[in-house]
Each structure stands twice: as C-alpha cells, then as structure tokens.
ChimeraX commands (.cxc) that place a marker at each C-alpha (Angstrom):
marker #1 position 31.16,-1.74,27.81 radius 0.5
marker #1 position 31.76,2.14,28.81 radius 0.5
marker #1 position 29.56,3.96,31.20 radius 0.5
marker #1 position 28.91,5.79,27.62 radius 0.5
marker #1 position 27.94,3.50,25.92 radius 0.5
marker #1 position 25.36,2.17,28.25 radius 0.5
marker #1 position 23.89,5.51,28.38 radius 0.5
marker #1 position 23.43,5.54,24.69 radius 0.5
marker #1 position 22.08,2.53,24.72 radius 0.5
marker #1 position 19.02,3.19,27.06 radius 0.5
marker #1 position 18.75,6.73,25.75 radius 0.5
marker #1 position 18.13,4.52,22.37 radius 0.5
marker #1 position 16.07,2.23,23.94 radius 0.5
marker #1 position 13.76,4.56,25.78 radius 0.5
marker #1 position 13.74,7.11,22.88 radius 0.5
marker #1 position 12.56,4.32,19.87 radius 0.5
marker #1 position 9.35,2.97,22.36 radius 0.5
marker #1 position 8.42,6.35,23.15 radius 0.5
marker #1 position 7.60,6.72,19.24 radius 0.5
marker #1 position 6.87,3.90,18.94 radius 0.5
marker #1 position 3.95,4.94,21.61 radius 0.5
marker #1 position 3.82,8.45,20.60 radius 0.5
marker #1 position 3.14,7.59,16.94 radius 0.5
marker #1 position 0.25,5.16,18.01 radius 0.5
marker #1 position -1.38,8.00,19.81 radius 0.5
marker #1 position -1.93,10.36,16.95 radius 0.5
marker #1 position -5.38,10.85,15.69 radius 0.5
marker #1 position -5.60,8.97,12.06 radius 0.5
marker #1 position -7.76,9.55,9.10 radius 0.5
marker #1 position -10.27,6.36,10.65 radius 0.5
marker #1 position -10.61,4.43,13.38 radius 0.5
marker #1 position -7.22,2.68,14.46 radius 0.5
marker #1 position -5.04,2.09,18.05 radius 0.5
marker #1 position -5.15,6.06,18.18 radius 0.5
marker #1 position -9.13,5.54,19.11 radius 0.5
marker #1 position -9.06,2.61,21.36 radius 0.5
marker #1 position -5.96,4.34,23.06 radius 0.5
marker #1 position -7.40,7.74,23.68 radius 0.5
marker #1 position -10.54,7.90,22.82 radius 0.5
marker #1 position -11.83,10.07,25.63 radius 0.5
marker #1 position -9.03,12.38,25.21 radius 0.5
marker #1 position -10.01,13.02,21.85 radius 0.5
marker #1 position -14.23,13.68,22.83 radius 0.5
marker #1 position -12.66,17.10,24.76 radius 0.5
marker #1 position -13.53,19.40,21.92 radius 0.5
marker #1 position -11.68,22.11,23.66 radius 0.5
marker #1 position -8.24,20.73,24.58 radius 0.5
marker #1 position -8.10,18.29,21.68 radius 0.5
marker #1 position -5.59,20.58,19.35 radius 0.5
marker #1 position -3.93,21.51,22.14 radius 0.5
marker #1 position -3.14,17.96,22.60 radius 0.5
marker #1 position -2.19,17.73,19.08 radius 0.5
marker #1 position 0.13,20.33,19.47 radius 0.5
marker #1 position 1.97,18.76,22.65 radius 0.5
marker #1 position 1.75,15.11,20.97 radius 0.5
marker #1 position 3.68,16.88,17.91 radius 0.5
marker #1 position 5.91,18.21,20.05 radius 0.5
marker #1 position 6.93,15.11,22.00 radius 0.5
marker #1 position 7.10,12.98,18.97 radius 0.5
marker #1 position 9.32,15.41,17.38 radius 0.5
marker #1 position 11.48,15.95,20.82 radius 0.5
marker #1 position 11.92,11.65,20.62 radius 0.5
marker #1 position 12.93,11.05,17.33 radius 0.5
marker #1 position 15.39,13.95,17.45 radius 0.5
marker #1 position 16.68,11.96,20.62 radius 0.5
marker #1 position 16.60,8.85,18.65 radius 0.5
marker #1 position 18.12,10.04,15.54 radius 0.5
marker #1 position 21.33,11.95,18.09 radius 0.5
marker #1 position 21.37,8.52,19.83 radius 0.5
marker #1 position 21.54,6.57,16.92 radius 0.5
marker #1 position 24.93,9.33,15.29 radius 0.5
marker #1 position 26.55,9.08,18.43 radius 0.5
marker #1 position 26.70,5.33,18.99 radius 0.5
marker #1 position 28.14,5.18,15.15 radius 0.5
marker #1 position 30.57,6.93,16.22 radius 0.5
marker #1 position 31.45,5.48,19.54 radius 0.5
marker #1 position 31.04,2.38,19.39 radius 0.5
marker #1 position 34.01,0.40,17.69 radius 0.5
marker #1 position 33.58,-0.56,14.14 radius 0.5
marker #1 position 32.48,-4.37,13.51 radius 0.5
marker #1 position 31.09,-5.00,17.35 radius 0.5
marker #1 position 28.24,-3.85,19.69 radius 0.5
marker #1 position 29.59,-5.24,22.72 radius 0.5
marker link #1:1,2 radius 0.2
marker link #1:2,3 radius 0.2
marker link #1:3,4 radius 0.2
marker link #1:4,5 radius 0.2
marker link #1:5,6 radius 0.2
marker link #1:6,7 radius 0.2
marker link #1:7,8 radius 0.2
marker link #1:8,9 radius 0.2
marker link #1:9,10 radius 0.2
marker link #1:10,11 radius 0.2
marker link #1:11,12 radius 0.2
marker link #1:12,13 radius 0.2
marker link #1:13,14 radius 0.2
marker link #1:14,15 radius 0.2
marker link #1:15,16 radius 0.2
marker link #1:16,17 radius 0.2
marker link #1:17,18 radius 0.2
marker link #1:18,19 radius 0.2
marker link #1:19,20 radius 0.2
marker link #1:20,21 radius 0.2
marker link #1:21,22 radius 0.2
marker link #1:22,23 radius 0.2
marker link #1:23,24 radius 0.2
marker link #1:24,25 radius 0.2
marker link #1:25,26 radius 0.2
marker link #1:26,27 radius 0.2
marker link #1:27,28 radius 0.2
marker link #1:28,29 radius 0.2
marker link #1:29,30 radius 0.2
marker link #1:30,31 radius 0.2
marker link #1:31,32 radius 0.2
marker link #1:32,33 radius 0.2
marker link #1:33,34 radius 0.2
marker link #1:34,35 radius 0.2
marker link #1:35,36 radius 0.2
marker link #1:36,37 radius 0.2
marker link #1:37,38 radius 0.2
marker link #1:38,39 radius 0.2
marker link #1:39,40 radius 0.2
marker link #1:40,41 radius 0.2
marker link #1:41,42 radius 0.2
marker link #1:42,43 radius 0.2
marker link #1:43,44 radius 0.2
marker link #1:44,45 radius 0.2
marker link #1:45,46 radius 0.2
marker link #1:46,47 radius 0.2
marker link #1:47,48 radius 0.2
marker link #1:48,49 radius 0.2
marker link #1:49,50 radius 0.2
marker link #1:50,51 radius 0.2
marker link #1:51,52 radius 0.2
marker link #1:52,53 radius 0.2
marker link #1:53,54 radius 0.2
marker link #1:54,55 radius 0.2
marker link #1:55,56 radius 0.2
marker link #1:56,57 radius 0.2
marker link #1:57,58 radius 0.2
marker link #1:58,59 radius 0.2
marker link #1:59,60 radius 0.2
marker link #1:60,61 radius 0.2
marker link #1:61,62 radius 0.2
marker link #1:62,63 radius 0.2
marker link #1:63,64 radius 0.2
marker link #1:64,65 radius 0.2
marker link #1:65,66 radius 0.2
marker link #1:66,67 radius 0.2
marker link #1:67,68 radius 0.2
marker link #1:68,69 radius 0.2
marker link #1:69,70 radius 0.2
marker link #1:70,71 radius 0.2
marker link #1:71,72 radius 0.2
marker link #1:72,73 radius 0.2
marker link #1:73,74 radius 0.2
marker link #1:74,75 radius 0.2
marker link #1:75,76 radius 0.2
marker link #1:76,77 radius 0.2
marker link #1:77,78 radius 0.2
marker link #1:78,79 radius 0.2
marker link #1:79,80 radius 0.2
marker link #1:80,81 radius 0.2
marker link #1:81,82 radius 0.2
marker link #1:82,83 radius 0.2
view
C-alpha cells in the first residue's frame, strides 16, 4: 500500500469517529448521550450558543474531511481491491 493511501486511510478513519463524537455532542430535542456527555457545558447560559456555533463548525469541518477522504480513495485506490 502507498504512503497515499495510508494517509487517506487514517484521514478516513480519524475524520468518521470525530462525527461520530461530534454528532453525539449536539444538544437534542430531550434528554439523550448529548446530556450525559456535556451536561455541565450546556448549564453555562452564556457560552452555550457559542458552543453551538463551534460544535457546528467542527462537525461541518469533519464530514467535509470525510466526504474529500472518501472521493479521493475512489479514485486512488485500484478498482476491485482495498489492499
């Protein structure tokens, strides 16, 4: 496997738990992982959209990486194997 394609792969790796994590972290509708998670990080009236705002952000920022990862090995990687 090419330097290349390693680096894809843990670019693809890292990217898909950080949402996975990300994703967990955003306040829901009721009480879910978001609340057991960060539950104290939500009680700060004052920096709680800000918060929002960077959680957005990151999430966004990660699957952008993820979806770029994901292009790039289809078209590096040969057709028919992953090794």
């Amino acid at each position: 496997m090419s330097p290349l394609n390693i680096l894809l792969v843990v670019a693809w790796a890292v990217s898909s738990v950080a949402l996975i994590v990300l994703i967990l972290m955003h306040s829901g509708k009721g009480t879910g992982v978001s609340d057991m998670i960060a539950s104290s990080m939500y009680n700060a009236a004052a920096g709680s959209a800000t918060w929002e705002k960077n959680l957005d952000r990151l999430t966004i920022i990660f699957g952008l990486v993820f979806a770029v990862t994901i292009f790039a090995m289809m078209l590096v990687f040969p057709q028919g194997s992953f090794a």
